[in-house]
C-alpha positions as CSV (number, residue, x, y, z in Angstrom):
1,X,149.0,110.6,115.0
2,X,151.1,107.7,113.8
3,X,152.3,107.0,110.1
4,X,149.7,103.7,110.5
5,X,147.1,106.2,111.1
6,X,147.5,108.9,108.5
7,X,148.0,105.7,105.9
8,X,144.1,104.7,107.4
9,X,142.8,107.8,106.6
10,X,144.4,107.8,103.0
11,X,142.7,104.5,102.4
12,X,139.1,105.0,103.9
13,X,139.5,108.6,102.3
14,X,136.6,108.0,99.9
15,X,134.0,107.1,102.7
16,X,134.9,110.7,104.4
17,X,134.8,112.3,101.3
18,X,131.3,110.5,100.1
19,X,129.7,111.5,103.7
20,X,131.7,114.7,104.6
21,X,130.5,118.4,104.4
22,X,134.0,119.7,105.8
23,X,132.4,123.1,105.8
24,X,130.4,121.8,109.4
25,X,133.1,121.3,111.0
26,X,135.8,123.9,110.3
27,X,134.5,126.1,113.6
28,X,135.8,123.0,115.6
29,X,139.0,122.8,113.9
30,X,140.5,126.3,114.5
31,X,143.6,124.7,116.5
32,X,144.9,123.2,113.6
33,X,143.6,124.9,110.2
34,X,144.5,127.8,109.4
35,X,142.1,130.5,108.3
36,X,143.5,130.5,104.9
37,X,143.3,126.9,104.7
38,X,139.6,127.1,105.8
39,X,138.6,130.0,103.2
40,X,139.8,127.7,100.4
41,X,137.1,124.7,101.9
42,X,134.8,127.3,102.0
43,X,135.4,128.3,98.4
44,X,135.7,124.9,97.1
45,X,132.4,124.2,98.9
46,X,130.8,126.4,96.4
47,X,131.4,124.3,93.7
48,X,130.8,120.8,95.2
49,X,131.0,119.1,98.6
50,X,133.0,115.8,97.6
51,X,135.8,118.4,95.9
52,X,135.3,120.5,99.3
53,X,135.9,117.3,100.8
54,X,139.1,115.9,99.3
55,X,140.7,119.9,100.3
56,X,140.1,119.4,103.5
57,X,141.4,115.8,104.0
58,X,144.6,116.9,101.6
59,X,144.8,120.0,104.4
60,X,144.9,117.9,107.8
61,X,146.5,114.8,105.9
62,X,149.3,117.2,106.2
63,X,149.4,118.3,110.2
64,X,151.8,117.1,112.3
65,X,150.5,119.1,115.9
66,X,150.0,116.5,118.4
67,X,145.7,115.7,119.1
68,X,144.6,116.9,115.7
69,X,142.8,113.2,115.2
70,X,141.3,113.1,118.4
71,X,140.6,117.0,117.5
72,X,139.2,115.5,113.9
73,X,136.9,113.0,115.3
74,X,135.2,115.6,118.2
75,X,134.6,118.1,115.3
76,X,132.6,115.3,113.6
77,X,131.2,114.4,116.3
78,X,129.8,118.2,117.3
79,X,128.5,118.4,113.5
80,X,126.6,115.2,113.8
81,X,129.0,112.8,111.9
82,X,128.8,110.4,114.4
83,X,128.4,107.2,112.2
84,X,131.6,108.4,110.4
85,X,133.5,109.2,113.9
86,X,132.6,105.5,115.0
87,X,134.0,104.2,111.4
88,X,137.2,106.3,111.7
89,X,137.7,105.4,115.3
90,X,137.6,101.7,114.8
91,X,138.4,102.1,111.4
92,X,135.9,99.9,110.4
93,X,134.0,101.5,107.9
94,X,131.7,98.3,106.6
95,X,128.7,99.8,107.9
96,X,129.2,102.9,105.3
97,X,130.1,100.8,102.7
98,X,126.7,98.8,103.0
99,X,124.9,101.9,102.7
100,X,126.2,102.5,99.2
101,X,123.9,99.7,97.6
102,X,121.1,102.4,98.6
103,X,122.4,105.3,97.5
104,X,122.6,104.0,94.0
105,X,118.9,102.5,94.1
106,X,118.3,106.3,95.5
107,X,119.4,107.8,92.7
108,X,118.4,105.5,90.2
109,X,114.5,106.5,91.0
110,X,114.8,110.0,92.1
111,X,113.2,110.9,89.0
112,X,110.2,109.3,90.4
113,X,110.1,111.4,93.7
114,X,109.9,114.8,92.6
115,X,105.9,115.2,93.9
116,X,107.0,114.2,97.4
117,X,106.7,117.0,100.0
118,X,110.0,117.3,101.7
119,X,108.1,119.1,104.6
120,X,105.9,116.3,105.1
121,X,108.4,113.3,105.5
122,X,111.1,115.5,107.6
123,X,110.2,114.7,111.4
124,X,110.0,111.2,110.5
125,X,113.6,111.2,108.8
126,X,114.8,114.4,110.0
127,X,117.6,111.9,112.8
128,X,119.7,110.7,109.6
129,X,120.0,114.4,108.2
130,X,122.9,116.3,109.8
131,X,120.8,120.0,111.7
132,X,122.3,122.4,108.7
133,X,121.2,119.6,106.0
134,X,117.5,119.8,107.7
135,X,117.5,123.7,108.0
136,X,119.2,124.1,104.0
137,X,116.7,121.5,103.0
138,X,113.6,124.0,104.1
139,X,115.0,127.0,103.1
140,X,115.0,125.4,99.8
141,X,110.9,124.4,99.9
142,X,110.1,127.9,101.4
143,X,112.5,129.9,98.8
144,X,112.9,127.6,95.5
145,X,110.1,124.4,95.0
146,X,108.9,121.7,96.7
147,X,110.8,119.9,93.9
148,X,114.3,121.4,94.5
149,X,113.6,120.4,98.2
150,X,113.5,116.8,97.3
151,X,116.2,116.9,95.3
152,X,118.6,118.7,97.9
153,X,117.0,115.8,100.4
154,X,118.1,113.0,98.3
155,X,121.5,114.6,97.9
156,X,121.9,115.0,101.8
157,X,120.2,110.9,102.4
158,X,122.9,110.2,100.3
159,X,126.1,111.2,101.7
160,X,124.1,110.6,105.8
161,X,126.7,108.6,107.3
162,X,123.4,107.2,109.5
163,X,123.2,103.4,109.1
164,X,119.5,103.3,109.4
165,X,118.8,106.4,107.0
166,X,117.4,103.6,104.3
167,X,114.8,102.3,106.9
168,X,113.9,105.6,108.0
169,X,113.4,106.8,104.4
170,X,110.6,103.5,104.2
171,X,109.0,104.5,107.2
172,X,108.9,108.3,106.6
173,X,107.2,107.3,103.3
174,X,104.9,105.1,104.9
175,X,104.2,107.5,107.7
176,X,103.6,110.6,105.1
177,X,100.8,108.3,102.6
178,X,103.6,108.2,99.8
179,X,102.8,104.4,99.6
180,X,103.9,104.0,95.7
181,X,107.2,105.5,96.5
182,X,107.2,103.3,99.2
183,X,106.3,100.4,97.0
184,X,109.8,101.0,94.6
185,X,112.0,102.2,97.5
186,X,111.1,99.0,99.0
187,X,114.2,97.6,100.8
188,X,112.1,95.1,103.9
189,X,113.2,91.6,104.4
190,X,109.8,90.8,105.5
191,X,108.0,91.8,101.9
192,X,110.7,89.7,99.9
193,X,114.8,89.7,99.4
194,X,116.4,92.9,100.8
195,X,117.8,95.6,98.7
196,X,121.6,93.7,99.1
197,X,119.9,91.0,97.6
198,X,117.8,92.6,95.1
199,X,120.3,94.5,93.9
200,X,121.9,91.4,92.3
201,X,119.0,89.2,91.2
202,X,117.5,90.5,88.4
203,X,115.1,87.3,88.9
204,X,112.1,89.3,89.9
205,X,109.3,88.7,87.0
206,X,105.9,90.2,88.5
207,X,104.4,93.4,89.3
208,X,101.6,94.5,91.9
209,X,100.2,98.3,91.9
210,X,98.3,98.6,95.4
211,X,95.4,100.8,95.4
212,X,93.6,102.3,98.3
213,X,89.9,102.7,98.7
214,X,87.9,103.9,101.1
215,X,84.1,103.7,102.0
216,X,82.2,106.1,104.3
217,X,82.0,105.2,108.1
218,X,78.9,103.3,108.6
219,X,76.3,104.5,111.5
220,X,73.5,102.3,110.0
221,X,71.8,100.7,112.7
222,X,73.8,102.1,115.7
223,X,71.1,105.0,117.0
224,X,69.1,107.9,116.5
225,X,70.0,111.1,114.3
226,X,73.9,109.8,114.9
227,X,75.8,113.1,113.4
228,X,79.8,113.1,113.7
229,X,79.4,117.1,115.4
230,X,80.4,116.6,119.0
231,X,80.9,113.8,121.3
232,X,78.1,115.6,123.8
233,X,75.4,115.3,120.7
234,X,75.9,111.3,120.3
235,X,76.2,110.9,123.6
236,X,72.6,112.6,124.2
237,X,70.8,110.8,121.2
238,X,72.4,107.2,121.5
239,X,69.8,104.5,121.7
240,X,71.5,100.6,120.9
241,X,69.0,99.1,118.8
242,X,68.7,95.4,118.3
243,X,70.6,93.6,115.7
244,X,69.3,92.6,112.3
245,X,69.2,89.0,111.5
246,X,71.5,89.2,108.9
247,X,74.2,91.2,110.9
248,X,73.6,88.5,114.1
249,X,74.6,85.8,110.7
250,X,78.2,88.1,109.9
251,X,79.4,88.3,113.3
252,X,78.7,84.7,114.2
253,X,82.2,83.1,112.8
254,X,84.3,86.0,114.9
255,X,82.2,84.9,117.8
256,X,82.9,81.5,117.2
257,X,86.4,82.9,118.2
258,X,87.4,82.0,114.2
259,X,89.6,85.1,112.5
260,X,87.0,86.3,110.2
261,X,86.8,88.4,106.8
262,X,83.5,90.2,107.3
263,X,82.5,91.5,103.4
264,X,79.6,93.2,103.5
265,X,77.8,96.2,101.2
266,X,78.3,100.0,102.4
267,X,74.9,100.8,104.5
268,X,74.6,97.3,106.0
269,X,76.0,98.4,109.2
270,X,79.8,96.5,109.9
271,X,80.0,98.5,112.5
272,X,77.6,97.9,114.2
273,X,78.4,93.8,113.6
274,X,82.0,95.1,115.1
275,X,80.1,96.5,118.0
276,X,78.7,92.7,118.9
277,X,81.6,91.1,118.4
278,X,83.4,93.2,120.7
279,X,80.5,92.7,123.2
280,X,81.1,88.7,122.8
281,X,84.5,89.3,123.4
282,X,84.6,91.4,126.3
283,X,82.1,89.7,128.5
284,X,83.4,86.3,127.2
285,X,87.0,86.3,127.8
286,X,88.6,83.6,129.4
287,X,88.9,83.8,133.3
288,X,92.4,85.3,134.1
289,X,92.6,87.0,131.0
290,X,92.3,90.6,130.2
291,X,90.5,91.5,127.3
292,X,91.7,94.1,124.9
293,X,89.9,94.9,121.6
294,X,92.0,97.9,119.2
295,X,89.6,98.9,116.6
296,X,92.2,100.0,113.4
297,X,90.8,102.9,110.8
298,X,92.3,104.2,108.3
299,X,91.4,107.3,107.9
300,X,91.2,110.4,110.4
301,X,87.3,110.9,110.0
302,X,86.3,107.7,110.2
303,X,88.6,107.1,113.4
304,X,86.9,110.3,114.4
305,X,83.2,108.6,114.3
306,X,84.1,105.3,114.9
307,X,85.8,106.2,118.0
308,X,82.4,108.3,119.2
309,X,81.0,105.4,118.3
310,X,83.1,103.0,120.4
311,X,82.8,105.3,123.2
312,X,78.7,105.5,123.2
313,X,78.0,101.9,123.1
314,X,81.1,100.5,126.0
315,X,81.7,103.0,128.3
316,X,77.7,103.1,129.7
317,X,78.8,99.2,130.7
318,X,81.9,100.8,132.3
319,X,84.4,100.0,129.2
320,X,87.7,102.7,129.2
321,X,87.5,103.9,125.3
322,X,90.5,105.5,124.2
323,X,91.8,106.9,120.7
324,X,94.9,107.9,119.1
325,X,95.5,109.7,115.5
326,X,98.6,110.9,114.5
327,X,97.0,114.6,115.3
328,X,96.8,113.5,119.0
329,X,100.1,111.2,119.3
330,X,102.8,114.2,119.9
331,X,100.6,115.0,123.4
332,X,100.0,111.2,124.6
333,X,101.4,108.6,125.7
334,X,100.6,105.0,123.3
335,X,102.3,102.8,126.2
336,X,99.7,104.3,128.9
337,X,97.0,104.5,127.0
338,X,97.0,100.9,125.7
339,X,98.0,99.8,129.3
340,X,94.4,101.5,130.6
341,X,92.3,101.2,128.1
342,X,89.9,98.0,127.3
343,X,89.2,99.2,123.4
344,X,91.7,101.5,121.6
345,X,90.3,103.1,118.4
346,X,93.7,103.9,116.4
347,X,94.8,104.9,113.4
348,X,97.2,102.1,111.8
349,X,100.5,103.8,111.4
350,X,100.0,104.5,115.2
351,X,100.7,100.8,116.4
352,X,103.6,100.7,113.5
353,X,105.3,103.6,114.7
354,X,105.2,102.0,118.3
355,X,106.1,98.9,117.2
356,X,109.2,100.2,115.4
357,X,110.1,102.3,118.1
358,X,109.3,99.2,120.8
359,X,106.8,101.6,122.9
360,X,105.3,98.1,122.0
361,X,107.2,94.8,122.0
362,X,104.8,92.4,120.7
363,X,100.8,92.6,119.1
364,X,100.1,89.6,122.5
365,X,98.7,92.8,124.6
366,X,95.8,92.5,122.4
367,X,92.9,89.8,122.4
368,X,91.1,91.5,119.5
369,X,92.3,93.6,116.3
370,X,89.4,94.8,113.9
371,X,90.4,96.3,110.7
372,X,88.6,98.4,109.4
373,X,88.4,98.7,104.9
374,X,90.7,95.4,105.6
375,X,91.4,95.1,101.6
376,X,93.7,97.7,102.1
377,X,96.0,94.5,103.9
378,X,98.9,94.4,100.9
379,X,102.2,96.0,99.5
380,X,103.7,98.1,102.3
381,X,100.9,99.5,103.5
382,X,100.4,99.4,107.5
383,X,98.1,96.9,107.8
384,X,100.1,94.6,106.0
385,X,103.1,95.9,108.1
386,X,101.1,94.6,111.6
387,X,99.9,91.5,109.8
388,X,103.7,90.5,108.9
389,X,104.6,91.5,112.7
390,X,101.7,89.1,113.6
391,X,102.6,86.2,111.5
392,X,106.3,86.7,112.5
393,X,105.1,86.0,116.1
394,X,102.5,83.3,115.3
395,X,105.6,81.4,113.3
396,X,107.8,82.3,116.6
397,X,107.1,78.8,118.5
398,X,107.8,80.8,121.7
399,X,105.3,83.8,121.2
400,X,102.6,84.9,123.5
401,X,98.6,84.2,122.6
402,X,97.9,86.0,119.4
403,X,94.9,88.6,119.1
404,X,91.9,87.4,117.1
405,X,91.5,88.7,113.9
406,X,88.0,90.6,112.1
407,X,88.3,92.6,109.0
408,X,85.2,94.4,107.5
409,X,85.1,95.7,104.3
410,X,82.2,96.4,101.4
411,X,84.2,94.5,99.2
412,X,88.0,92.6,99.0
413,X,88.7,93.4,95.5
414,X,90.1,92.1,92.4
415,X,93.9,93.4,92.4
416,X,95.0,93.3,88.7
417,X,93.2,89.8,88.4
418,X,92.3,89.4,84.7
419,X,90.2,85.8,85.4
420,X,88.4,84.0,87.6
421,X,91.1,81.8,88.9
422,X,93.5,85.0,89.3
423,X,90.7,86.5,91.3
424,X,90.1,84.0,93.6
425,X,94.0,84.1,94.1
426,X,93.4,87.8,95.1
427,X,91.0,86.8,97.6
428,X,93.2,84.1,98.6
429,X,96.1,86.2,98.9
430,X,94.1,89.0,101.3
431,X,93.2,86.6,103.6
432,X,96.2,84.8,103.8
433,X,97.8,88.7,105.0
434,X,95.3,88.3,107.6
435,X,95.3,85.2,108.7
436,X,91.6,84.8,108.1
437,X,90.1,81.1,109.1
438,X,86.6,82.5,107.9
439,X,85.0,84.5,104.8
440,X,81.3,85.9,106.3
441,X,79.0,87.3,104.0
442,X,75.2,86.7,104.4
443,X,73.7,83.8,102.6
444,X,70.4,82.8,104.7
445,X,69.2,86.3,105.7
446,X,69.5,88.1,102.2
447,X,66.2,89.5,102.0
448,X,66.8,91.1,106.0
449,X,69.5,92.4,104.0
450,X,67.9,93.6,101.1
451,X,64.9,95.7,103.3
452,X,67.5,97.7,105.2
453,X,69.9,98.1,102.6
454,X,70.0,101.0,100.5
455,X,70.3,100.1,96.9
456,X,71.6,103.0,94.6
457,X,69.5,103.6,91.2
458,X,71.9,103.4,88.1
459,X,71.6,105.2,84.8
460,X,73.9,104.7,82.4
461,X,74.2,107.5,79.8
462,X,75.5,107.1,76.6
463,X,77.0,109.9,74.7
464,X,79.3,110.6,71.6
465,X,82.7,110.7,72.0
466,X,84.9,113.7,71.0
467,X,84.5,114.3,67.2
468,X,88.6,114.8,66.7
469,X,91.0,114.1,69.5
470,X,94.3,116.4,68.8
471,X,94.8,116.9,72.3
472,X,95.3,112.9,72.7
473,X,97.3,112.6,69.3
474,X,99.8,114.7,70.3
475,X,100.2,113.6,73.2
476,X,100.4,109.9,72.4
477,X,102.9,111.4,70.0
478,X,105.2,112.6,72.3
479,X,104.9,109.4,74.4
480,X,106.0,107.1,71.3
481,X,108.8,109.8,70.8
482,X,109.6,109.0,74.7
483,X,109.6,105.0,74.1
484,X,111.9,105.3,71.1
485,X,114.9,107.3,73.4
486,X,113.9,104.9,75.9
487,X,115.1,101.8,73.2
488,X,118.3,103.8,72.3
489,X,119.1,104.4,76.2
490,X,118.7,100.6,76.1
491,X,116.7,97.7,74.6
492,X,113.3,98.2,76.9
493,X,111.5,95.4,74.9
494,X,113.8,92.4,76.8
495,X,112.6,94.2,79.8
496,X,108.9,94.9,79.1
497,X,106.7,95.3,76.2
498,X,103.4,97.4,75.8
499,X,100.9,97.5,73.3
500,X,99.9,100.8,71.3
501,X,96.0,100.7,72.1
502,X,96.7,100.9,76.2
503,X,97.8,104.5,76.0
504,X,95.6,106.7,77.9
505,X,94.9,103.1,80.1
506,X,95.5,101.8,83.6
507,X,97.3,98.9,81.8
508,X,100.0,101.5,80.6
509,X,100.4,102.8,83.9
510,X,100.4,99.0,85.2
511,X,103.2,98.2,82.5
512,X,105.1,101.6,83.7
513,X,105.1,99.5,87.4
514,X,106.6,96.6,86.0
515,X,109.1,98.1,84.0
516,X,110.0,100.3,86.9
517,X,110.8,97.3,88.9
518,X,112.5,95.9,86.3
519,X,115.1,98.9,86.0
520,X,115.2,98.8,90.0
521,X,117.2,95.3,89.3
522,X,119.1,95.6,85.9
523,X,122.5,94.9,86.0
524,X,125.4,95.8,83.4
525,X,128.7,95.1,83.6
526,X,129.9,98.5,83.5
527,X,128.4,99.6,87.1
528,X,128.6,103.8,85.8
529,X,127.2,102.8,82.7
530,X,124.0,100.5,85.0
531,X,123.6,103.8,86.9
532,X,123.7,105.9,84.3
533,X,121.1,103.6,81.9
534,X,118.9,103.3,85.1
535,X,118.5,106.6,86.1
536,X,118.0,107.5,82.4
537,X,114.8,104.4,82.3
538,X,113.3,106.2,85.3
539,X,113.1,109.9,84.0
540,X,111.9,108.1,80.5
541,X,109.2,106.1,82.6
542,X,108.1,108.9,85.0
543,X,107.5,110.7,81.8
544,X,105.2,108.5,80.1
545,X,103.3,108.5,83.5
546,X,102.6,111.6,83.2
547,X,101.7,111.5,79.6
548,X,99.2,108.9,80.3
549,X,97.9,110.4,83.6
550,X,96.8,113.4,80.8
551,X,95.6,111.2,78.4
552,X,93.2,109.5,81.4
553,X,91.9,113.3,82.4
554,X,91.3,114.9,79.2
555,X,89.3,111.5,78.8
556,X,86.8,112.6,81.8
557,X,87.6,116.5,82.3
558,X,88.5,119.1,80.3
559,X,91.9,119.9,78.0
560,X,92.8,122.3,80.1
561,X,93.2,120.3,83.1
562,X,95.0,117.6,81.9
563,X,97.7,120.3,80.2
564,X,97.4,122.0,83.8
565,X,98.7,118.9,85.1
566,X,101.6,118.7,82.8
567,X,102.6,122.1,83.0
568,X,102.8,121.7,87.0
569,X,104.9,118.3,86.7
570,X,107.3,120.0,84.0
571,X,107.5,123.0,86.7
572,X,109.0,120.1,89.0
573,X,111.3,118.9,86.4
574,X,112.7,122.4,85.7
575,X,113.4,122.6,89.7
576,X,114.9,119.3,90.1
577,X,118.1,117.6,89.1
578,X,117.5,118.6,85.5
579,X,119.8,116.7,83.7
580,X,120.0,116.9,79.6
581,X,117.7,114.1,79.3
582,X,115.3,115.8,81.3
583,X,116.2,119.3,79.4
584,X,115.6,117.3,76.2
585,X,112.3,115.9,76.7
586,X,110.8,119.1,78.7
587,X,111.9,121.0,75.1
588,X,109.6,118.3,73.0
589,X,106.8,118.8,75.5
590,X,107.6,123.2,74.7
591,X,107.2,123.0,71.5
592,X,103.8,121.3,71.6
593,X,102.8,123.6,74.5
594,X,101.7,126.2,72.0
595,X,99.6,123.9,70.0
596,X,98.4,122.2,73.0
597,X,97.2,125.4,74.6
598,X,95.5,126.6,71.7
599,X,93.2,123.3,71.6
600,X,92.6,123.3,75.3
601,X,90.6,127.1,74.6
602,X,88.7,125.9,71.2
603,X,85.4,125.2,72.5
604,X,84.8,122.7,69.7
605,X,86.8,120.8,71.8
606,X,84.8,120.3,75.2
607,X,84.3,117.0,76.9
608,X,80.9,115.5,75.5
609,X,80.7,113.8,78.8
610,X,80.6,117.5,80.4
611,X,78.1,118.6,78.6
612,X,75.7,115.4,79.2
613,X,76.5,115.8,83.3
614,X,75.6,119.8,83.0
615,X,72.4,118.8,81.8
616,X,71.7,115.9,84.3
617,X,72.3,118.6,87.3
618,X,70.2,121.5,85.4
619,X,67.7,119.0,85.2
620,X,67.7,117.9,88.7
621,X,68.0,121.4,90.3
622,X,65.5,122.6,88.4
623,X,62.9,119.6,89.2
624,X,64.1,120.1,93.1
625,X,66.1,123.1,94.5
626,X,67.5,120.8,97.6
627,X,68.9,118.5,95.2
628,X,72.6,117.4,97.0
629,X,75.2,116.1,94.8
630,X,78.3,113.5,95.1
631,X,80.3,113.4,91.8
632,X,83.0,110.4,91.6
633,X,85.2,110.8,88.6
């Protein structure tokens, strides 16, 4: 090794040291350490991996036996440091050095991640984690907390020497449902600047909290006694019936060949208007063109029925009907199956994962895409991810034919629209994610509709609220106690101000959002200080979620639930990071606890609303024995 090359190493020694766990590669180092030299890594190891780090690199910085680099760099390269090997090698090491933007947004919102189940995001991020990381990383879970899991998987993302750990992470959140993790983590080009860019324009002045919904799979209209038990028992009782005139009026724009935004109330039968526009489609399609219609559900028991469904009504013409869940995916090929299949019923995250992984190189192969609950199409969740894929190739003046477009849905939603205006922005908004020419809802067959569809009773029930409220007054206590440490950590009210009487709201959970976002971007001149202050904002913020997440249960259940809740998310605390902020706001919280406790067993104290819904069922069980029950809270 030359003088030039041991000066290289003394420069770029802070990437190594940033990335480096020497303790993986001693084994491979034997030829040149000595085992004296190794014990003291070991040792030093103990009591943190950047100090274990900087022994090591002090250790070989001073070898002089011929091949210790090339030595060095195979050792790294057997661990699984191969993105530092490349650096070292070229000595280039600007690819690490762009990775350090996201390990301080990392860090800035860990306090926000401590729900996530390390186990469930692993096989999707698992490639960026050196193997020891990954196995520490369970032992942790399985022995210690979900919570400590997280925390010891943050600390490995953030010395991976991986250049596409960042991307993984988004996709691993994606893949695992964490979508409002997702949501602050956010580092795609295609939903707005990058994370380089964000990171220095603290421009950003709005907020969007996505919420999923769901309705219940829809058989209306599709056969006889349809039941979602086995494939063999639809495939014995299905009898097409003929379509409604008002369903014939929903499908008409998508047969027109228009992208269309079918919105429609739960028991109408979509599905069935999916069914004919499929059957337009497949016996219409141009000549020299193959059709190929993939039918997108978002959950796994609707793709479940839908699928059954699919396969009832096309494969007696002779149609191949194929699904894929992400139960299935590990045993099947997506390429094949798309290839020889005329209608795929899949489960979103499905195409995405292809798409990323370019088993799929473009969304041409398909003629038709149906989306099923299509108001889910925003933030990052994976129908917005295909839309932006789609729009990215309909703006590409040398892309393929595009699929048509059909969403269904019962209804598109209001977002966090406060007025008219705002809401037909909303609505606006959705269809511009999808690209829709056409809203169909029925306007000349609304009595057809009004016969077949079923129309719920309502009774609205008024009773008393709560005669004292300690439970909520301490509580609210404890979150103004949280909001003034907030303003001495720094001046919150230039980044977002809240008033009093939304506590216990979805407005103080949407102001939580925004002032999230906000800390995501603040910058200080003092870069230690802007960690320091941020990471501090989003402990203080994650917090008052909580708070208010108790304040909205004890509202609709019982005391002891919401203080259930708070007791499990302080449990995470105490196995996380735990840092003194953390330890001093967990010891306000204690000394409640007692006080808090002691209300949540006084029976003076039960949830009026509780008592009026005991009644309601005593009432209807004892008027009818077969009585069955759904209860939305």
């Amino acid at each position: 090794m030359t003088a030039e090359e041991k000066q290289n190493l003394r420069c770029y020694r802070r990437y190594i040291e940033r990335s480096l766990n020497p303790v993986y590669v001693l084994s491979n180092m034997s030829d040149w350490l000595s085992d004296e030299v190794k014990e003291r890594v070991r040792k030093e190891e103990e009591k943190g991996v950047t100090a274990a780090a900087a022994l090591f690199l002090d250790a070989v910085l001073l070898l002089e036996a011929e091949g210790w680099l090339r030595g060095f760099l195979d050792a790294l390269v057997a661990a699984g440091y191969t993105g530092l090997a490349e650096a070292i090698e070229n000595w280039d090491f600007s690819k690490l050095e762009k990775l350090e933007l996201h390990r301080q947004l990392l860090k800035r919102i860990e306090a926000t991640m401590l729900e996530i189940d390390p186990v469930a995001i692993m096989p999707y991020i698992n490639t960026c984690l050196i193997d020891r990381d990954c196995d520490e990383i369970l032992q942790v879970c399985e022995y210690r907390s979900k919570a400590a899991g997280i925390t010891k998987l943050i600390e490995c993302l953030c010395r991976s020497d991986k250049e596409n750990w960042p991307k993984s992470l988004q996709l691993a959140l994606d893949n695992a449902g964490y979508y409002n993790a997702s949501e602050l983590w956010n580092i795609r080009e295609d939903n707005g600047k990058a994370v380089d860019g964000e990171m220095t324009d603290a421009s950003e002045n709005y907020f969007e909290t996505m919420m999923t919904f769901s309705e219940e799979a829809e058989c209306d209209n599709l056969g006889e006694n349809l039941s979602p038990v086995s494939e063999s028992t639809y495939e014995s009782v299905y009898k097409p019936k003929t379509a409604r005139s008002y369903q014939i009026e929903l499908a008409q724009p998508a047969i027109d060949g228009k992208n269309t935004l079918i919105c429609a109330p739960t028991g109408s039968g979509k599905t069935f208007v999916a069914l004919l526009i499929c059957e337009h489609h497949l016996q219409n399609i141009p000549s020299g063109q193959k059709a190929k219609v993939v039918f997108l559900a978002t959950k796994v028991p609707v793709y479940e029925q839908q699928k059954n469904v699919f396969r009832q009504h096309f494969e007696r013409s002779g149609y191949s009907v194929q699904g894929i869940c992400g139960e299935t995916v590990a045993n099947i090929s997506v390429e094949n199956v798309i290839q020889d299949s005329d209608i795929i019923v899949l489960t979103p995250q499905i195409l995405v994962n292809s798409m990323g992984k370019g088993v799929l190189s473009s969304l041409s192969i398909f003629t038709l895409m149906i989306f099923d609950e299509c108001h889910n199409t925003t933030g990052n969740h994976p129908y917005n991810v295909l839309m932006t894929r789609y729009l990215d190739q309909k703006f590409d003046s040398s892309a393929n034919q595009l699929p048509q477009i059909v969403g269904l849905t019962a209804s598109v939603g209001v977002g966090n629209a406060k007025t008219t205006n705002e809401t037909v922005e909303h609505i606006c908004t959705l269809c511009s994610y999808l690209d829709i020419q056409a809203i169909s809802t029925v306007r000349e067959n609304k009595q057809d509709l009004q016969r077949f569809g079923s129309k719920p009773e309502m009774h609205i029930r008024w009773v008393k609220m709560r005669a004292q409220n300690h439970f909520a007054d301490i509580i609210s206590g404890l979150m103004s106690e949280t909001e003034m440490l907030m303003r001495k950590i720094y001046s919150v009210d230039t980044i977002s101000q809240i008033n009093k009487n939304y506590l216990g709201t979805q407005r103080y959970e949407q102001w939580i959002v925004s002032t999230q976002k906000k800390c995501r971007l603040l910058q200080l001149e003092d870069k230690e200080k802007e960690s320091s202050v941020c990471r501090d904002l989003f402990i203080c913020t994650e917090h008052l979620r909580k708070f208010n997440d108790a304040l909205i249960i004890s509202e609709d259940a019982r005391i002891e639930d919401a203080l259930a809740y708070l007791n499990e998310f302080f449990t995470n605390v105490k196995n996380g990071p735990y840092t003194e902020l953390e330890k001093q706001l967990t010891e306000k919280f204690q000394e409640k606890e007692l006080e808090l406790t002691a209300l949540s067993k006084d029976e003076s104290n039960e949830n009026p609303k509780l008592e009026e819904l005991a009644c309601i069922l005593d009432e209807a069980y004892r008027y009818n024995p077969e009585t069955r029950t759904i209860l939305f809270a």
